[in-house]
N, C-alpha and C positions, 0 to 999 in steps of 0.2 A: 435377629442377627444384627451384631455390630461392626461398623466398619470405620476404619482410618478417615479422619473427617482432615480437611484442608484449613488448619487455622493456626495462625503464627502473630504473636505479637509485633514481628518487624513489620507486618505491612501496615500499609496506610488505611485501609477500608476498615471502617470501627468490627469491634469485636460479635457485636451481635449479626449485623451484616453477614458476616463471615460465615456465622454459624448458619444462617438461614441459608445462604451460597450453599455452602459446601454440600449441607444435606440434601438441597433441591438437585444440586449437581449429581450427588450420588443416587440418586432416583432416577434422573435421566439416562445415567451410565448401566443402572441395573444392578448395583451395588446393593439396593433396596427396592424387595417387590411389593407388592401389592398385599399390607395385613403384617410387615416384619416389625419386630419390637424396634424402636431405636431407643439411645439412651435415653435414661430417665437425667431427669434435670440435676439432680446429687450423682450421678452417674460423670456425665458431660462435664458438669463444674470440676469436679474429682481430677477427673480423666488429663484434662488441657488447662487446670489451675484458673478456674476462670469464676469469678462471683458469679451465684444463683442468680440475682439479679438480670444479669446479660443475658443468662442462660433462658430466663424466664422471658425476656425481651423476644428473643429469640423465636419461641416455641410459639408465642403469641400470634406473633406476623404468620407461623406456618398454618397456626388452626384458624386464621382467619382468613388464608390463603387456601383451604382446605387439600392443605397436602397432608396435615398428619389431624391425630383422633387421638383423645386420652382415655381411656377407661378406668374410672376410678380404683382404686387400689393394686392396679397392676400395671400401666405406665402407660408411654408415649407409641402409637404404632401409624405405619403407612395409609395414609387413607387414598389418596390420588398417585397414579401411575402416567395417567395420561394426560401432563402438565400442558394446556394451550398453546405457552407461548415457552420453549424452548431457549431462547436465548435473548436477549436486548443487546445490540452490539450500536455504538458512536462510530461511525467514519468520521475523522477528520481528513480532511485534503487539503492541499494547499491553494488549488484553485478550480472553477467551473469549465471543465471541455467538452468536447464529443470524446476524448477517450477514454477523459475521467467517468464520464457519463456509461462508456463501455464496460470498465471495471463495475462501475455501481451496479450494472444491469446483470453481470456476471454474475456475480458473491451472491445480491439479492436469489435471484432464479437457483443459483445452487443452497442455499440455509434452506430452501422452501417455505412452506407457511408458515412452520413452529417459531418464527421469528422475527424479531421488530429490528428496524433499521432506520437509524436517525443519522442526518449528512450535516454535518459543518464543515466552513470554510476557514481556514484560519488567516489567507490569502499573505502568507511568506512573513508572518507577522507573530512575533514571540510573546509578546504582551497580548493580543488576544488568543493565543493561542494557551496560555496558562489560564485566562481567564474560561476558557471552557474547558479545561481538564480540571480544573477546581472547582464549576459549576457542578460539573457530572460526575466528580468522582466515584460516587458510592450510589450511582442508578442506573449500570452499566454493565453486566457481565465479560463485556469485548469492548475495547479500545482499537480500532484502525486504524494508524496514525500514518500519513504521508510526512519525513522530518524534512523538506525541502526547505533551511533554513540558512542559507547562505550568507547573509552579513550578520549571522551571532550564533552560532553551531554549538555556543558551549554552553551559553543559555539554555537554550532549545532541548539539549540534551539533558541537562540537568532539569527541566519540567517533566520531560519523557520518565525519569526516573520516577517519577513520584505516582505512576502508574504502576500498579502489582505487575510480575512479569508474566505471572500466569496469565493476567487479560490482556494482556498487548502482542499485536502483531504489528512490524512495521512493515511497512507497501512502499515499494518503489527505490526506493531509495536505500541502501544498507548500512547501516550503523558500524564501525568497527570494535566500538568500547568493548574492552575485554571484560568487562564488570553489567554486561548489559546480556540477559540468556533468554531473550523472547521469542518467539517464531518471527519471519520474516521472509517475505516477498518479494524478490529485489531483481535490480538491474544493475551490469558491472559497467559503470558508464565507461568507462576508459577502455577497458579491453573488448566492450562491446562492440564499436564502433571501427576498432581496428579489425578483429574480426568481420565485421560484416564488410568492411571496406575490400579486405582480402578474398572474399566470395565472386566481387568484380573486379578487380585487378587488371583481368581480360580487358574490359571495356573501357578504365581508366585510363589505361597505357593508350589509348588512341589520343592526349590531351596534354596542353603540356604544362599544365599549373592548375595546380588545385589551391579552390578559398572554402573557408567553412565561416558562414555567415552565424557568430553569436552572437547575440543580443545582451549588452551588459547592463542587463538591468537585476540581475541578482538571485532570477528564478529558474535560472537553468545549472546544472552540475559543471565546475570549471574541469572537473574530471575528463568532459567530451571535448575539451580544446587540449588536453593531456593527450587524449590519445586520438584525434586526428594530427599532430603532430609525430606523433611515434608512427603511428605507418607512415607520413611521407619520408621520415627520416630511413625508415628498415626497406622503404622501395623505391627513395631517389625521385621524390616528388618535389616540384619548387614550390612551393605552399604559400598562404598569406588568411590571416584573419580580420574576419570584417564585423564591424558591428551591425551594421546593416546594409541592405537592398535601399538607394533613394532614386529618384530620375536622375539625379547628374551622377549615379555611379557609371563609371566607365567600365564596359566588358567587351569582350572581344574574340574572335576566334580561338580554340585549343584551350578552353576554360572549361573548369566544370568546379559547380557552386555549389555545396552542401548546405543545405537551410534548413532552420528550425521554427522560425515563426512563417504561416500563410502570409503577413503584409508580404516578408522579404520574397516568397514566393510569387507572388500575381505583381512584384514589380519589376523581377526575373524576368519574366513572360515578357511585360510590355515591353521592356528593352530590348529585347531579343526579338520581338517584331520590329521596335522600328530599328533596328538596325540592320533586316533580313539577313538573321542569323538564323539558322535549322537550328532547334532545340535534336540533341541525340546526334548531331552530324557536326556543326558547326561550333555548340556549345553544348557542356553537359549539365542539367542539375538532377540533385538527389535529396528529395525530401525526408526531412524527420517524422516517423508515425505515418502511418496509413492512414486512409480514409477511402469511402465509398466515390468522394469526387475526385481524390487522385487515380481511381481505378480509370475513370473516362479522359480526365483532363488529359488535352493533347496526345486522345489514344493512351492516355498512361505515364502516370510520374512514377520512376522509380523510386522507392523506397527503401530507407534501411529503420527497421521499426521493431519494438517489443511487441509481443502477443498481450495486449490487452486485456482481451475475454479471458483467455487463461491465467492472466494476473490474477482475477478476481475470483473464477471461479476455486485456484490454488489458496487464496487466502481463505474462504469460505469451508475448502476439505478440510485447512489445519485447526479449526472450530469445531468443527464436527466429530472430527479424530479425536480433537484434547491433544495435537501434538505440537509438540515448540521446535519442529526445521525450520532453519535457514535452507531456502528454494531460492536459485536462479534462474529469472523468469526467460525464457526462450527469447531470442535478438539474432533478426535476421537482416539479410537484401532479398527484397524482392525486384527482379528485374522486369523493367517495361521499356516503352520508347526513349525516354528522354537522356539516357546516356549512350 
């Protein structure tokens, strides 16, 4: 049995590559069992215009990979069904967390064993970030890219490109390019935030100015300063943006702080003690992303946060499926003490 193999001169991954892909892929899918003819070398070349040579490249890596067997005068057939290692997938991220850590422990626990997983950092950085998609290009079945790339987007994008669409998924972040068909994992930063804001509403309304503490340092979406502006504008909030939490920041009763980085957090706190201000009575904050110590801290930081784990576990089904959605990852409020 013969089957539609996946190989196209536009992509970027060399031709014999391809050929060893596509047919390893098609074994995994069940496309080819265990003992089925595949094509013969004058067959394949025929088929997809492609020189023997490649073809022969090709078939090379497989018999020595022991997925396929030749039998003299009658051609090329399945020898292994039960390929070890399933997929080889690069995470790229943009930087080391605990909830990038989350997502990693996700995706990994869901591929299961049949699969390798390699983590790079590109850390908000265009120039190294092409330097490891050019390193890796062709040792890679899945590409994971975080495109968190705020002072050069069009760079950034244009690297992105030069990945096959069929091996990229982007995480976190969604790309709009209408020329760009890859699966993707994302969060709508603007309209998430308003939404989640509108879940407490309730509890805002007790305060009478809202500040959302961004950090302008380039690695957060200006998307979330988008849309904490649009809910106070749709519910008559007197608003203000801060770059950061320092000791001499001034806060004071009928406030409540939205924060994305831990420092601007724990300097929240100390001001808000020594000024014996009630954090949840006196003043409100609401932290960005969950964690295990905002579960405790002060009985409970509220939260307004993306599902992590299911970030990653979601990136890992669309691997496994072979499917190219675009998924909006879950963003919610989770309420505790502090507002």
């Amino acid at each position: 049995m013969n089957t539609q193999l996946d190989i196209s001169p536009e992509k970027k991954v060399p031709m014999y590559m391809q050929i060893v892909d596509s047919i390893t892929d098609a074994i995994r899918r069940g496309n080819y069992k265990m003992g089925d003819r595949i094509y013969s070398i004058n067959e394949l070349s025929n088929e997809y215009f492609l020189a023997r040579d490649t073809v022969q490249k090709a078939y090379n890596i497989l018999h020595e990979r022991g997925v396929i067997t030749s039998v003299k005068g009658k051609g090329y057939y399945v020898n292994n069904t039960n390929l070890d290692i399933a997929y080889k997938v690069l995470l790229l991220f943009s930087k080391i967390s605990n909830y990038k850590k989350q997502i990693y422990n996700s995706f990994v626990h869901t591929l299961g064993n049949n699969a390798v997983v390699d983590i790079k950092i590109h850390h908000f950085n265009a120039a190294l970030f092409r330097e490891h998609i050019q390193t890796n290009i062709n040792n890679y079945d899945y590409f994971v890219v975080m495109p968190h790339f705020y002072d050069d987007p069009a760079e950034a994008l244009s690297i992105i490109k030069t990945i096959p669409q069929d091996k990229l998924i982007i995480l976190d972040k969604n790309i709009p390019a209408t020329d760009l068909h890859s699966a993707a994992v994302y969060q709508d930063f603007q309209n998430d935030i308003v939404h989640a804001l509108e879940q407490g509403l309730d509890l805002l309304k007790k305060y009478d100015k809202l500040y959302l503490v961004f950090p302008g340092t380039g690695k957060y979406s200006p998307e979330i300063v988008q849309g904490f502006r649009k809910f106070c504008m749709q519910n008559d909030f007197r608003n203000e943006v801060l770059e950061e939490i320092t000791p001499g920041t001034e806060i004071g009763r009928g406030e409540t702080y939205i924060v994305i980085e831990e420092s601007d957090l724990c300097n929240l706190i100390k001001l808000s003690r020594e000024k014996k201000l009630q954090i949840g009575k006196d003043l409100g904050i609401i932290s960005y992303n969950d964690s295990p110590l905002k579960e405790i801290l002060l009985d409970g930081i509220t939260v307004i946060t993306t599902d992590h784990i299911k970030m990653g576990e979601t990136a890992a089904r669309l691997i496994l499926d072979n499917s190219k959605e675009k998924i909006k990852n879950p963003f919610v409020l989770i309420r505790r003490g502090s507002v």
